[in-house]
N, C-alpha and C positions, 0 to 999 in steps of 0.2 A: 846797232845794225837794224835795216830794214826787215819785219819779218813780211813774208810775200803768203796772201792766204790763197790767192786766183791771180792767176794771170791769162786769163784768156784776154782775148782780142775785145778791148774797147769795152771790159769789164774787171780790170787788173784793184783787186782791193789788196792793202798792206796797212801798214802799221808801223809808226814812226816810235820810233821806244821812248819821246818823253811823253806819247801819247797815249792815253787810256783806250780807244775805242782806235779800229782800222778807220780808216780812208778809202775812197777810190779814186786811183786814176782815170782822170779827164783826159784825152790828146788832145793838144794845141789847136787841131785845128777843128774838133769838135767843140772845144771851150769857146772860139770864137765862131762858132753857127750860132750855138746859145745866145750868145751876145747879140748877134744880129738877130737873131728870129724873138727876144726880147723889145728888143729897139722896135719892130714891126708892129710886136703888139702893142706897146707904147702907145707909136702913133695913130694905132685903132682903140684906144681908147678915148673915152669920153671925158675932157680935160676935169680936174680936180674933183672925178670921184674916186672913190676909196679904192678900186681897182687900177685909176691911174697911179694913184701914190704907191702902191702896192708894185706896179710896175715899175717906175722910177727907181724905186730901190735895190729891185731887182736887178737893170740896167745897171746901174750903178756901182752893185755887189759885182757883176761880170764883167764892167769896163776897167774897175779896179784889177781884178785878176789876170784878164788878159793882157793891161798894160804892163804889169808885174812880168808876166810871163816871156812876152816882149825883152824889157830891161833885163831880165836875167840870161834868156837865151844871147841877145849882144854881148852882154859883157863875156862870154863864153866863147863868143867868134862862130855860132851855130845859127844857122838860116834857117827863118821861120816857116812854118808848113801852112802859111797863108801869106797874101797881100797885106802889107801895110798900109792902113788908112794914113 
């Protein structure tokens, strides 16, 4: 069982039981502002310095999640709380 330590609004942390330490919940459509406002800074960065790579990853860590996030809410039959790219 999920234990629940806060759940306020848009700061809800819990703890998965095979998990040592809580979590927080991200909303979907906060996870993908991140994503975009990552992407943004991307392309203000200055190509292949250490801040660009560092962003890439970044991007990367949050395009994976959201698309994740994506595939699970379909298979579910639940409509996403953003647009789809």
């Amino acid at each position: 069982m999920v234990e629940i330590y806060s759940d306020a609004t848009n700061a809800s942390v819990m703890r998965h039981p095979d998990r040592k330490f809580p979590g927080m919940l991200i909303q979907g459509d906060s996870l993908d502002n991140m994503h975009s406002m990552a992407v943004a800074a991307l392309s203000a960065a200055e190509p292949d310095s250490d801040q660009w790579h560092d962003l890439k990853e970044l991007v990367d860590e949050l395009e994976a999640r959201v698309n994740f996030y994506v595939k699970v809410l379909k298979a579910h039959g639940l409509e996403l709380p953003f647009p789809e790219s």
